[in-house]
N, C-alpha and C positions, 0 to 999 in steps of 0.2 A: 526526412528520414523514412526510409522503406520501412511498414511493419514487419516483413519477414525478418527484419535484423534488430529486431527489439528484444531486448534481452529482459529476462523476469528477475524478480529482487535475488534467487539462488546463482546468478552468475548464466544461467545456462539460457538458451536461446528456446523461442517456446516452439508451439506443435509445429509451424512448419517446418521450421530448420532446427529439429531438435537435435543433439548431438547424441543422448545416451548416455547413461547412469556412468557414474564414474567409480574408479577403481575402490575406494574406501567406502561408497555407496552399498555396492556388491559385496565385499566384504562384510558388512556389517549385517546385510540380509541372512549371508550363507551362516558367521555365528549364531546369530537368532535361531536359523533354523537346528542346526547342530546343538545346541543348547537345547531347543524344545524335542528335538530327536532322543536325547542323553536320558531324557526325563521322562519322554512316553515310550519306549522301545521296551525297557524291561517294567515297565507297568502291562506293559501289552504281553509280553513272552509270560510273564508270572500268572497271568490271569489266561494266558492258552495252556500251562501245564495244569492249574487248579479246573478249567472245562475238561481235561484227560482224564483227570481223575473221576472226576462225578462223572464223566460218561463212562467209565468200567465199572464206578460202584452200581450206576441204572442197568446195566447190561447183565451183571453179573445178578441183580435182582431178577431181569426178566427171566434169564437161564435156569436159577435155581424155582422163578415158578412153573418151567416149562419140566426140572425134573422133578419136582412133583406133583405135577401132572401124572408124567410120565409112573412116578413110583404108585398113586392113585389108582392107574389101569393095571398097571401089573404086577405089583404087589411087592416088589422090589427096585431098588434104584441102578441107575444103568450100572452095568459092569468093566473096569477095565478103565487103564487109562485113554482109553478111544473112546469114554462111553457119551462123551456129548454128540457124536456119531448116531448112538442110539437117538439123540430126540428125533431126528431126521430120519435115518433110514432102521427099520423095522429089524432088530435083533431076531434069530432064530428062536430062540426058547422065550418072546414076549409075545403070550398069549392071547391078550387082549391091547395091544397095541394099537394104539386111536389117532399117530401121528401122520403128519408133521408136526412137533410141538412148538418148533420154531419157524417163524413168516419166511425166512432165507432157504435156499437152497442147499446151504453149506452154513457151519458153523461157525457165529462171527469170527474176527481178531480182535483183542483187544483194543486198546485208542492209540498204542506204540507198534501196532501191525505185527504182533506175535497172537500165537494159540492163548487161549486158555486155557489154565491147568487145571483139572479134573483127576482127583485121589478119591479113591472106595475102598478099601475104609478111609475117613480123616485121620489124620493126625490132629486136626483140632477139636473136627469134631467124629470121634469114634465111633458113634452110633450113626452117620451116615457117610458124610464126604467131607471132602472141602473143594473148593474150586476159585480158583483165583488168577490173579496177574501178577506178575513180577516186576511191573512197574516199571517205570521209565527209564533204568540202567538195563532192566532183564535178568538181575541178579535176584531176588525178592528180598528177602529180608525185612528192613523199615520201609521199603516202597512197596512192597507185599499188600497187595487190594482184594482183598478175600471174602466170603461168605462168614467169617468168623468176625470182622475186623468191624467195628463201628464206624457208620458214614460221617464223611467228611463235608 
């Protein structure tokens, strides 16, 4: 008897004249994989929208310590809803103006690639602003990620 035509106890012919996984073989892999797919895909998506959110809540920290900063030199908080504008480029009537307050060029977007929104006065909070994200619809409301809102 040739060894090339020696067959192993699975029916199948070994390395030299191997034939190749067979049809219920492959199938059985692709489940496996499909099953383990089912199971880490939305573990994995849940835990990329929970890193969206901590990275507006951190941003949104650094921005509010970049306007006050900014309120520190000048004695007021920026004006207007353009006023994250102010940390970057130098308002006419700020007098002692010490910026850039922010490392960017421009003023970030949030982690869903929208502006942030910047109110003077707040509505939440009256005696200065609010500034926030509308969160991953765009609508705010319950996804509303704000300088009032306790971190997540």
């Amino acid at each position: 008897m040739n060894s090339n035509h020696i067959q192993s106890m699975t029916g199948r012919m070994n390395s030299w004249g191997r034939r190749g996984f067979t049809l219920v073989e492959l199938l059985v892999v692709l489940t496996i994989l499909a099953i383990l797919a089912g199971i880490v895909l939305p573990m994995v998506a849940g835990r990329t929208e929970q890193a969206r959110i901590i990275a507006a809540t951190t941003e949104i920290s650094t921005l509010v310590t970049a306007i006050s900063m900014f309120e520190a030199d000048n004695g007021y908080y920026p004006k207007g809803s353009d006023g994250l504008q102010s940390l970057i480029v130098k308002p006419r009537d700020a007098q002692n103006w010490k910026g850039p307050y922010v490392q960017k060029d421009k003023v970030p977007l949030d982690p869903w690639k929208r502006p942030y929104v910047y109110v003077n006065p707040g509505r939440h909070n009256p005696a200065s602003y609010d500034l926030y994200s509308t969160g991953k619809d765009g609508l705010g409301g319950t996804n509303t990620i704000g300088n009032w809102t306790p971190p997540t």
